[in-house]
ROFI-269032 format. One record per residue (C-alpha): x, y, z. Coordinates in steps of 0.5 Angstrom, whole numbers, plus 500, padded with zeros to 3 digits. Each point is the difference from the previous one (the first is absolute). Layout:
BEGIN
<pt <X, Y, Z>>
...
//
This chain:
BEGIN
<pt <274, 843, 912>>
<pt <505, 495, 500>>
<pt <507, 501, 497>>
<pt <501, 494, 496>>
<pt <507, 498, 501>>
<pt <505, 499, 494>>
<pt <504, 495, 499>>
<pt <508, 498, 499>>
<pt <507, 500, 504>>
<pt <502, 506, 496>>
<pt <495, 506, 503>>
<pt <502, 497, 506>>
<pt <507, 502, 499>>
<pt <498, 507, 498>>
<pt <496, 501, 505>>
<pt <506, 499, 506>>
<pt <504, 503, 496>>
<pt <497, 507, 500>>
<pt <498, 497, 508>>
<pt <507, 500, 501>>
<pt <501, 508, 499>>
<pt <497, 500, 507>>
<pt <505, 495, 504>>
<pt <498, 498, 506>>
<pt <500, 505, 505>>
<pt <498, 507, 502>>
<pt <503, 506, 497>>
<pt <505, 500, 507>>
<pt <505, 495, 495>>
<pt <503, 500, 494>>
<pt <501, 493, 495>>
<pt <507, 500, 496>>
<pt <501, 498, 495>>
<pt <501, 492, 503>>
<pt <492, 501, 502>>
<pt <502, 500, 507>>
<pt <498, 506, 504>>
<pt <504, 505, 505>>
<pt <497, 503, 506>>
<pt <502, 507, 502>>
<pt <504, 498, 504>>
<pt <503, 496, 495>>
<pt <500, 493, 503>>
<pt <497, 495, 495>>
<pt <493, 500, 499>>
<pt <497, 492, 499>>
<pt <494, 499, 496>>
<pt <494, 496, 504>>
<pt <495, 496, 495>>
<pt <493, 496, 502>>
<pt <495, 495, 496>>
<pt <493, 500, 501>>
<pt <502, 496, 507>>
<pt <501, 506, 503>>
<pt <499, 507, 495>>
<pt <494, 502, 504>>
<pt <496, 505, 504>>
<pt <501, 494, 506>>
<pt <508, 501, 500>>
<pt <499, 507, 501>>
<pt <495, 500, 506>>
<pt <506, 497, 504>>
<pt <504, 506, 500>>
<pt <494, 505, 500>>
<pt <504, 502, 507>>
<pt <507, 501, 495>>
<pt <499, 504, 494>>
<pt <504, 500, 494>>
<pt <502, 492, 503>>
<pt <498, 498, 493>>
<pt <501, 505, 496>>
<pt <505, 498, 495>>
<pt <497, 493, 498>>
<pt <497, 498, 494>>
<pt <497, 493, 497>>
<pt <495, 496, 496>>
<pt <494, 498, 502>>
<pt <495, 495, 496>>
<pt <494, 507, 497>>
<pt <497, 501, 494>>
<pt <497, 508, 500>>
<pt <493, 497, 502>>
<pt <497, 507, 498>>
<pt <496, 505, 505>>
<pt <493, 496, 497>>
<pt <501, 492, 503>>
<pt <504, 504, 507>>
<pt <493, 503, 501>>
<pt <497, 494, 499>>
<pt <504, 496, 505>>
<pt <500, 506, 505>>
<pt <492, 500, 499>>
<pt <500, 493, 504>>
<pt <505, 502, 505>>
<pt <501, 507, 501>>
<pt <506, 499, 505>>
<pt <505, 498, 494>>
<pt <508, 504, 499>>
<pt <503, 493, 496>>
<pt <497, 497, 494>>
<pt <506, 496, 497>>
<pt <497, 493, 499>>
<pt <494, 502, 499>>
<pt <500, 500, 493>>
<pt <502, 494, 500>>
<pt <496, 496, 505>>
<pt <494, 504, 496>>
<pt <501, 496, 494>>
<pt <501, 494, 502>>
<pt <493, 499, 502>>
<pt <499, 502, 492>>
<pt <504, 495, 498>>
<pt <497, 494, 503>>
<pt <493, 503, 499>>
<pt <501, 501, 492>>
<pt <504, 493, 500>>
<pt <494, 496, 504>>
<pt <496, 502, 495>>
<pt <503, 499, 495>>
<pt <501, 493, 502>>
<pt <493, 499, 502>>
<pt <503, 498, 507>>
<pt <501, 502, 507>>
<pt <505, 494, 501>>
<pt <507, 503, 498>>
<pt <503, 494, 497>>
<pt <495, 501, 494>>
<pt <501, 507, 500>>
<pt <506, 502, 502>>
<pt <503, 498, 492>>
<pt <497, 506, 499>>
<pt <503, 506, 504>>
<pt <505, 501, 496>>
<pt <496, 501, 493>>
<pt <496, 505, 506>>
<pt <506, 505, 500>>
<pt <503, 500, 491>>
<pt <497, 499, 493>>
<pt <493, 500, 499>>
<pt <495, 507, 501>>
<pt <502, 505, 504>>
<pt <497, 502, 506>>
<pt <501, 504, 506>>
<pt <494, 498, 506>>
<pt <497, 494, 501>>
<pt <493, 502, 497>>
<pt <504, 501, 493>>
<pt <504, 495, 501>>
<pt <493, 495, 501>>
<pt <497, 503, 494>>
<pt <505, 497, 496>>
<pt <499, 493, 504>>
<pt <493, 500, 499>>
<pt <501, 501, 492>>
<pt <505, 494, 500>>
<pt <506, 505, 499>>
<pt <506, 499, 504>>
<pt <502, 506, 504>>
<pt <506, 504, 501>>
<pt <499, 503, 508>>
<pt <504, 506, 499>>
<pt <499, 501, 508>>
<pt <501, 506, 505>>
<pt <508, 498, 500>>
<pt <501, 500, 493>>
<pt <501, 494, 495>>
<pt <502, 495, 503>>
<pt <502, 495, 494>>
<pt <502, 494, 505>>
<pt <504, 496, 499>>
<pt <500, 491, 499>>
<pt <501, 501, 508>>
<pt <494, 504, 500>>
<pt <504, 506, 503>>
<pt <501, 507, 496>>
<pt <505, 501, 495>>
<pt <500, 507, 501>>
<pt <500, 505, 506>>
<pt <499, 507, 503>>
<pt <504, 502, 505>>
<pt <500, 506, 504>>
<pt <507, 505, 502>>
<pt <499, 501, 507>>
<pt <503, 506, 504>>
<pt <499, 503, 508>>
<pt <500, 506, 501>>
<pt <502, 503, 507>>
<pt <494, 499, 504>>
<pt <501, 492, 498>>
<pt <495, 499, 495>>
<pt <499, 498, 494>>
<pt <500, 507, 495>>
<pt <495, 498, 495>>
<pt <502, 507, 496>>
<pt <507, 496, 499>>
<pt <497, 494, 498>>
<pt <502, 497, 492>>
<pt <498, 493, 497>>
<pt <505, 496, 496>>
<pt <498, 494, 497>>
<pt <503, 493, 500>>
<pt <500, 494, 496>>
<pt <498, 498, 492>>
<pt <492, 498, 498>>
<pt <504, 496, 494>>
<pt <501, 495, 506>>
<pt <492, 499, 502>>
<pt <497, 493, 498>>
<pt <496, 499, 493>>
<pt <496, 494, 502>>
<pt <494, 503, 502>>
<pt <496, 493, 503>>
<pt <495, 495, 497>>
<pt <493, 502, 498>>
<pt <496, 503, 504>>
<pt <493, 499, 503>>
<pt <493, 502, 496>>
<pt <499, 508, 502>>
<pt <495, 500, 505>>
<pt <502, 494, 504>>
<pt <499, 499, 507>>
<pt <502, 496, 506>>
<pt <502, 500, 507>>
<pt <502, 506, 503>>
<pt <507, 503, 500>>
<pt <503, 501, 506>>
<pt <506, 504, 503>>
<pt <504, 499, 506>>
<pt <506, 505, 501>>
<pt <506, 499, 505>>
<pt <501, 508, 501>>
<pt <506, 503, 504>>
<pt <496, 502, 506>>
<pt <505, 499, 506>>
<pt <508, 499, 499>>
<pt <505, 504, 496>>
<pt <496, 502, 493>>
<pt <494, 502, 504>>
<pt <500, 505, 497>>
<pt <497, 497, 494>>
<pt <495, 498, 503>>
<pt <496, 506, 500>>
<pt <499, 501, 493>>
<pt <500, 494, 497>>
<pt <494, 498, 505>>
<pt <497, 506, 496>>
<pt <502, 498, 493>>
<pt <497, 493, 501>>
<pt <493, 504, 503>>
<pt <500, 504, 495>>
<pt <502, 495, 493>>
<pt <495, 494, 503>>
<pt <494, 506, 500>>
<pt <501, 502, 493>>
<pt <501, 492, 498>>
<pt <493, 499, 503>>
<pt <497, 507, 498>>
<pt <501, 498, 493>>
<pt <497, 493, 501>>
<pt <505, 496, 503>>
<pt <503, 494, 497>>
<pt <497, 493, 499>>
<pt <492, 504, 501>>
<pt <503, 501, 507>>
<pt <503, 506, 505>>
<pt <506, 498, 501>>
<pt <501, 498, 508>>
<pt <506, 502, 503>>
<pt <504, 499, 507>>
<pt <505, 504, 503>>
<pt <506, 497, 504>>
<pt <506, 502, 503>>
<pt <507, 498, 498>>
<pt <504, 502, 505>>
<pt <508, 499, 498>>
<pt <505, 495, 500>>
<pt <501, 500, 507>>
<pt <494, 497, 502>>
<pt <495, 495, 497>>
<pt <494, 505, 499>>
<pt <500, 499, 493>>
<pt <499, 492, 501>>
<pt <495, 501, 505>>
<pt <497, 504, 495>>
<pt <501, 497, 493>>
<pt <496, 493, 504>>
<pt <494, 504, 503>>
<pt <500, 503, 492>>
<pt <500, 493, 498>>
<pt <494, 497, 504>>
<pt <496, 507, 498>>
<pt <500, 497, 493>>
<pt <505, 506, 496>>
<pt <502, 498, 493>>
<pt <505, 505, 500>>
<pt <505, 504, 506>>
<pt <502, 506, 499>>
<pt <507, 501, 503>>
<pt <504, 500, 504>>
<pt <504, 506, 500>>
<pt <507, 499, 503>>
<pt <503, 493, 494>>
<pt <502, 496, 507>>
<pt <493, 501, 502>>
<pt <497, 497, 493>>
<pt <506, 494, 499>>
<pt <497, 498, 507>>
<pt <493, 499, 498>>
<pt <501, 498, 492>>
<pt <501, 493, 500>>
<pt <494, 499, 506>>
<pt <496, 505, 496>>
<pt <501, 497, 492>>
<pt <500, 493, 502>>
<pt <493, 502, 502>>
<pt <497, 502, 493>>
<pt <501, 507, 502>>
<pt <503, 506, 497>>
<pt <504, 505, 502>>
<pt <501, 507, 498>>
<pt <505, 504, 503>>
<pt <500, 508, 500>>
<pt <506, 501, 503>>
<pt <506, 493, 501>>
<pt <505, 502, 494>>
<pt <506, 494, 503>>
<pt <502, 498, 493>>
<pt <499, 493, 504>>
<pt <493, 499, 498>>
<pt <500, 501, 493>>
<pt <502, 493, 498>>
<pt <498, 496, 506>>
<pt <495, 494, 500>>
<pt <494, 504, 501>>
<pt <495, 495, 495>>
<pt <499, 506, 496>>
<pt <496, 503, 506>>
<pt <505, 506, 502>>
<pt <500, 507, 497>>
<pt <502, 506, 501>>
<pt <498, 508, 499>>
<pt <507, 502, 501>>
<pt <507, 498, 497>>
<pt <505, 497, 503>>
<pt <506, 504, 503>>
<pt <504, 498, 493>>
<pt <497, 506, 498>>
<pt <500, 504, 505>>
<pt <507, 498, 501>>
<pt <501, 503, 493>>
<pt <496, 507, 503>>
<pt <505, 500, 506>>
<pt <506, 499, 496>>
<pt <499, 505, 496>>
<pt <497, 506, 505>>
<pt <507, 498, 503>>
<pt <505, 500, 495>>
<pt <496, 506, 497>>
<pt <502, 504, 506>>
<pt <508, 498, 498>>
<pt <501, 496, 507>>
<pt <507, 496, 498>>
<pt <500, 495, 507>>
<pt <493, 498, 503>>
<pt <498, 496, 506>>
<pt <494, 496, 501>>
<pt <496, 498, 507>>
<pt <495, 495, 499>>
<pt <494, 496, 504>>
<pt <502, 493, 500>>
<pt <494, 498, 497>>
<pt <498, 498, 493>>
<pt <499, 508, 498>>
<pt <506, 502, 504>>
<pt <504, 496, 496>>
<pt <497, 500, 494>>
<pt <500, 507, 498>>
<pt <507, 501, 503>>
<pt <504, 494, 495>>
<pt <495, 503, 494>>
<pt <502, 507, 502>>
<pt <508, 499, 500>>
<pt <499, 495, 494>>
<pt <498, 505, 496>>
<pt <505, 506, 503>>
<pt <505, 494, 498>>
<pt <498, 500, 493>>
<pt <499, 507, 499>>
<pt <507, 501, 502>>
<pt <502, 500, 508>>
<pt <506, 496, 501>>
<pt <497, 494, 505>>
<pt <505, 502, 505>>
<pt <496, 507, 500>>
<pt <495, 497, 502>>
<pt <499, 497, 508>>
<pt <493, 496, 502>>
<pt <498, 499, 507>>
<pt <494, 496, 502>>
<pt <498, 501, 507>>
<pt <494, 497, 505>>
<pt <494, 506, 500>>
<pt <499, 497, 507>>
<pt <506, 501, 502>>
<pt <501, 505, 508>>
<pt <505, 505, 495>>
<pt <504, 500, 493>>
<pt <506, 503, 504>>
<pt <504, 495, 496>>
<pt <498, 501, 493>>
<pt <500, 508, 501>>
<pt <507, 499, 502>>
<pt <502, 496, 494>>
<pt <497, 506, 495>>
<pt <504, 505, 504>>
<pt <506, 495, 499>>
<pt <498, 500, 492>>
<pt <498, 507, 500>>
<pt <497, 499, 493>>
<pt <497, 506, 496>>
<pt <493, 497, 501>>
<pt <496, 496, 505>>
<pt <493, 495, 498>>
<pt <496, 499, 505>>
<pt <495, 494, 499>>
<pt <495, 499, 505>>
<pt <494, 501, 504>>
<pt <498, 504, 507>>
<pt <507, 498, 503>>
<pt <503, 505, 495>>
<pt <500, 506, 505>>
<pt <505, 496, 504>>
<pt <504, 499, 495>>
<pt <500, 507, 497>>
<pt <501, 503, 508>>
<pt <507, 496, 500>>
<pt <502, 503, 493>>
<pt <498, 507, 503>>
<pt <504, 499, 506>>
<pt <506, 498, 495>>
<pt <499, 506, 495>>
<pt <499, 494, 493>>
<pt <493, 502, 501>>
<pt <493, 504, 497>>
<pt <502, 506, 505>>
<pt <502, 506, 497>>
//
């Protein structure tokens, strides 16, 4: 059953409050009273964080050969407590799954655009995308697509409650609210799933009130609904691949397995984005483009989609994202035609800067990837730091180049900082950052 999130900053603060009694770290360290810890040999301990980039079981299969590399890093990742039903449901179409964060997201997408087609009576996006965001706040409370038709055919106006909660989007067409997760390694380097703690971030208050024109006759039908997908299947967020390509399989069956949109089954064609370091996803979002694709959902990676928006919008083609959260996007020049499952980095920002000043670190030090998530989860992140109460000067960023040959000067120059606490924003280059940091004792390693 799916645990519906409840909602508002101030839960948010509770939960890292009582998550802060366990600081970062196994028992071989102590935290004063400062929140900085000591090792036994009483050398300072610093306290190593990660975001959604990196806090996965991916990061850990890089130190399989070093155990307890990882052991003292904590993070946030963008996860709604999907619940033991809809995890059996997606390992039913593909057995081999052991990460499902995007999934639910990426799920409801295709639920979306479908319920908004509908409504609309049109497969064309620029008729039906004024309905997403009615899709997701007021009207009749639904939980599946099949509740959710019924109440379109009644000439009702529903309110999806999906696998990933309430969304409520906003006038952008992104949620006002979020769940994330608090995730911990364990010594072995993976993700310990019995630690893990969801917190909450973000204010429903903000979600838009108009809910779109007027909708078509019940019944109407029309021209099929077609999905393509820009799904990470190679580059750094491959990983996502995956499940995402399992929550799509899966949403667009139970779409046509209770009728469809428009009369017809949904169609859907998958691609892969790549990342931006190549232009995979350009080649892709073409190929989509030509096979006809009224909606694209993707990309992942926040660089991969501000590639492809303006060729994708400016065709009449919508896109809906499970996973770019760059706070870039929520006011560009889209047409109306881009949306998003997930928030963007302000409020996982609010999430990170909670978990970290929770746990009493006074200095923090920041690496990030030099693109529009690097970069933008990190001057969110020390904003909200600075506006709790660190001093600016407590605070030190740096941006780094991810395909850079070694991060030797950036180590040293946290070394030189020597902060209670390290954030490191990022994807797969992530584990040559944390080898440098190991080496110079500020990292994980206990």
């Amino acid at each position: 059953m799916r645990t519906h999130p409840t909602l508002g900053r101030t839960l948010v603060l509770g939960a890292v409050v009582l998550l802060a009694a366990s600081a970062c770290g196994s028992g071989s360290s102590d935290t004063d009273s400062a929140g900085a810890s000591t090792a036994d040999d009483g050398t300072k301990q610093v306290n190593v964080y990660g975001a959604d980039g990196n806090m996965n079981n991916g990061l850990g299969e890089d130190f399989a050969d070093s155990p307890g590399a990882l052991a003292g890093m904590r993070g946030t990742v963008l996860l709604t407590d999907i619940g033991p039903e809809f995890r059996e449901r997606l390992l039913g179409v593909d057995p081999s799954l052991t990460n499902f964060n995007t999934a639910a997201e990426t799920y409801d997408a295709v639920v979306i655009a479908s319920l908004a087609a509908q409504l609309a009576g049109s497969n064309e996006a620029t008729v039906w995308g004024p309905y997403v965001n009615g899709v997701t706040f007021g009207g009749e409370a639904c939980t599946t697509f099949a509740e959710c038709s019924e109440v379109v055919a009644g000439g009702g106006n529903p309110d999806y409650d999906g696998v990933n909660g309430p969304l409520a989007f906003t006038d952008p067409g992104e949620p006002s609210v979020a769940s994330f997760a608090i995730e911990s390694f364990t010594e072995d380097g993976t993700i310990d799933e019995d630690a893990r703690e969801f917190v909450q971030a973000g204010d429903i208050d903000d979600a838009a009130t108009d809910e779109g024109p007027a909708p078509a006759a019940p019944g109407t039908t029309g021209a099929p609904l077609v999905i393509g997908s820009l799904t990470p299947q190679t580059g750094s967020l491959a990983y996502q691949g995956p499940q995402q390509i399992a929550a799509l399989t899966l949403a667009v069956t139970d779409v046509n397995a209770a009728g469809g949109v428009l009369g017809n089954p949904v169609q859907l064609n998958t691609g892969d984005s790549g990342d931006a370091s190549t232009d995979t996803a350009t080649q892709t979002a073409d190929r989509l483009l030509q096979q006809g694709a009224n909606v694209i959902v993707g990309a992942s990676s926040s660089g991969v989609t501000l590639t492809v928006i303006d060729a994708v919008t400016q065709a009449g083609v919508a896109m809906i994202s499970p996973a770019s959260t760059s706070d870039r996007l929520t006011d560009y020049a889209d047409n109306g035609l881009f949306f998003r499952t997930v928030p963007p980095d302000t409020l996982q920002a609010r999430a990170l800067a909670d978990l970290i000043g929770g746990d009493g670190n006074n200095t923090v030090g920041i690496l990030a990837l030099n693109d529009p998530y690097g970069t933008g989860l990190a001057d969110n992140t020390a904003a909200d730091l600075i506006s709790d109460g660190l001093d600016e000067d407590s605070i030190r960023s740096l941006v780094y180049d991810p395909t850079a040959a070694n991060f030797d000067s950036e180590v040293s120059q946290m070394v030189e900082f020597n902060p209670d606490a390290i954030l490191v924003i990022g994807f797969e280059e992530t584990s040559r950052i944390i080898e440098g940091l190991n080496a110079q004792g500020i990292g994980p390693q206990r």
